[in-house]
C-alpha positions in Angstrom: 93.2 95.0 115.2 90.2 97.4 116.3 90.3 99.6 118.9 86.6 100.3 120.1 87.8 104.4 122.0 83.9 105.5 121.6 82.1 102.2 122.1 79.0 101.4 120.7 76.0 99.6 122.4 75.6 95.9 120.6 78.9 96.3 118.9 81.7 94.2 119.5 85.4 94.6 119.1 85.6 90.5 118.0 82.8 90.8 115.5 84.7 94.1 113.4 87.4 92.9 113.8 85.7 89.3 111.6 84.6 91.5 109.4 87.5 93.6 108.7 88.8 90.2 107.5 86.0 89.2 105.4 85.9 92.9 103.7 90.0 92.6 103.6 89.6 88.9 101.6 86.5 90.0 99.6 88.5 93.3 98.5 91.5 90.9 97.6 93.6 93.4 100.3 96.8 91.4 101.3 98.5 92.6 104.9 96.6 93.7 108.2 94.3 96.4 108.8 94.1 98.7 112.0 90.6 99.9 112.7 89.9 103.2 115.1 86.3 103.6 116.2 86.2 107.0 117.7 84.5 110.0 117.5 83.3 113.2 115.6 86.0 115.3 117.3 89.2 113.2 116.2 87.7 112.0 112.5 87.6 116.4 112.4 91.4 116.4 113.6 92.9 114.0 111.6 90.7 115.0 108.5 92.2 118.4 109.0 95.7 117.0 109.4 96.0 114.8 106.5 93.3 116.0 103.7 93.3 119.7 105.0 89.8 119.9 105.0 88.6 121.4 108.7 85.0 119.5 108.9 84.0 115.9 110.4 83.4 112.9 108.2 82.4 109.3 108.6 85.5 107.5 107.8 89.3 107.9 106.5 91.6 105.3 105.5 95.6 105.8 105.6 97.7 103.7 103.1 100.4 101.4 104.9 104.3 101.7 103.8 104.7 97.8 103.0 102.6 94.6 101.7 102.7 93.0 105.2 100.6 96.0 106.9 97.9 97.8 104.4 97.2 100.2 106.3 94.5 102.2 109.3 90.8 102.7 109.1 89.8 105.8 111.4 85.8 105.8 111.6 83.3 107.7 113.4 81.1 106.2 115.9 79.0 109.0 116.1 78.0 109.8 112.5 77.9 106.2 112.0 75.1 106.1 114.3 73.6 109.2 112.7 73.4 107.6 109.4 72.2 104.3 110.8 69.4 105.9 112.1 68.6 108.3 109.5 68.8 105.4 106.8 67.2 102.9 108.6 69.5 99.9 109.5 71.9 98.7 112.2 74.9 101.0 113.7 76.6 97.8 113.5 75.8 97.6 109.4 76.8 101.1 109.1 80.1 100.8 110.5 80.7 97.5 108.8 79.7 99.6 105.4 82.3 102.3 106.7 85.2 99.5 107.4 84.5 98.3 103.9 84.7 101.9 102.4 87.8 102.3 103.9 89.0 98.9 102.8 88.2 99.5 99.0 90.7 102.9 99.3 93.3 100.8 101.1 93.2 98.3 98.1 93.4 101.3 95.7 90.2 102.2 94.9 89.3 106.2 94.9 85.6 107.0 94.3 86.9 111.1 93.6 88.9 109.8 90.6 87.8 105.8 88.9 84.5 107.1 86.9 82.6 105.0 88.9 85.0 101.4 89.5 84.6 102.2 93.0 81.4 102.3 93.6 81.1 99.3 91.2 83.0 96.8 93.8 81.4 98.1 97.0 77.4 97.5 95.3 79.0 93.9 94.5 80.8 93.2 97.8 78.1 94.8 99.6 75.8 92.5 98.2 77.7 89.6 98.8 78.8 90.6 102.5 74.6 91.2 103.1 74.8 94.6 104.0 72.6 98.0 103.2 72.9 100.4 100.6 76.5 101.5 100.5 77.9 105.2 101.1 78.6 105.4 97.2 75.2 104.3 96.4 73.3 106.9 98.9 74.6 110.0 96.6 71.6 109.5 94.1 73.8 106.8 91.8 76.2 109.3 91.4 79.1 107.1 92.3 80.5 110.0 94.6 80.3 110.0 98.2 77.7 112.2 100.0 80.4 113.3 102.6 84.3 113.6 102.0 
C-alpha cells in the first residue's frame, strides 16, 4: 500500500505502488510493503524517534515483525524532488530509487555495515528496473550514502 500525504505532481499512487512490487520481487523481499510519501517535517520526527539523529533525510525503512508483512518505507517528497532536480531526472525516478533503497534494507541489506554488498545489488537492480544513478552510487563510489 502507498499512501501519497504530500502528493507529488505527475506521481501516482497506482504506479508506486507497481513499482514497490517490482523492486519487492527484484530484491527477492517476500510479504507486503507499506509506503509513506510525506514530507521533510515527519521524515525529521521519525528519524529522530527511531535512529536518534534530529535532522531530515530522504528515506527510512522500518523492519516488519513477521514473513507475511516486511515491513514500511517512510520517504520524503520534498527532498526527493530536491535531488531530482539537482541530479537531473524525474521526481518520479527519484522516489522510485528511494522505495528501492528502502526495499534493499527491508530485505537485509545495510550500506553502513556490508563493505559495499549493498550498493552492489541496488547498481544491478537499478539497472535492470531502468532507473538513474542510485543514492549509493552518488557518494563518489564510496558505497555509503550521501545522507543518513
Amino acid at each position: 500500500m502507498v499512501i501519497l500525504r504530500h502528493p507529488i505532481a505527475g506521481v501516482s499512487r497506482t504506479a508506486l505502488e507497481r513499482f514497490a512490487g517490482r523492486a519487492r520481487r527484484a530484491a527477492g523481499l517476500r510479504g507486503e510493503v507499506n509506503v509513506l510519501v510525506t514530507g521533510d517535517a515527519e521524515l525529521r520526527r521519525l528519524n529522530r524517534q527511531f535512529r536518534h539523529q534530529d535532522k531530515p533525510t530522504d528515506v527510512l525503512s522500518f523492519p516488519g515483525p513477521d514473513p507475511d508483512f516486511a515491513g514500511d518505507i517512510a520517504i520524503s517528497a520534498a527532498t526527493a524532488s530536491r535531488n531530482a532536480r539537482r541530479l537531473g531526472h524525474s521526481t518520479v525516478d527519484e522516489l522510485k530509487l528511494l522505495l528501492l533503497h528502502g526495499v534493499l534494507h527491508l530485505a537485509g541489506y545495510d550500506h553502513e555495515r556490508d563493505q559495499g554488498e549493498m550498493a552492489r545489488k541496488e547498481q544491478r537492480l537499478r539497472r535492470n528496473l531502468g532507473l538513474p544513478t542510485s543514492l549509493t552510487e552518488r557518494a563518489n563510489g564510496s558505497g555509503r550514502r550521501p545522507r543518513s
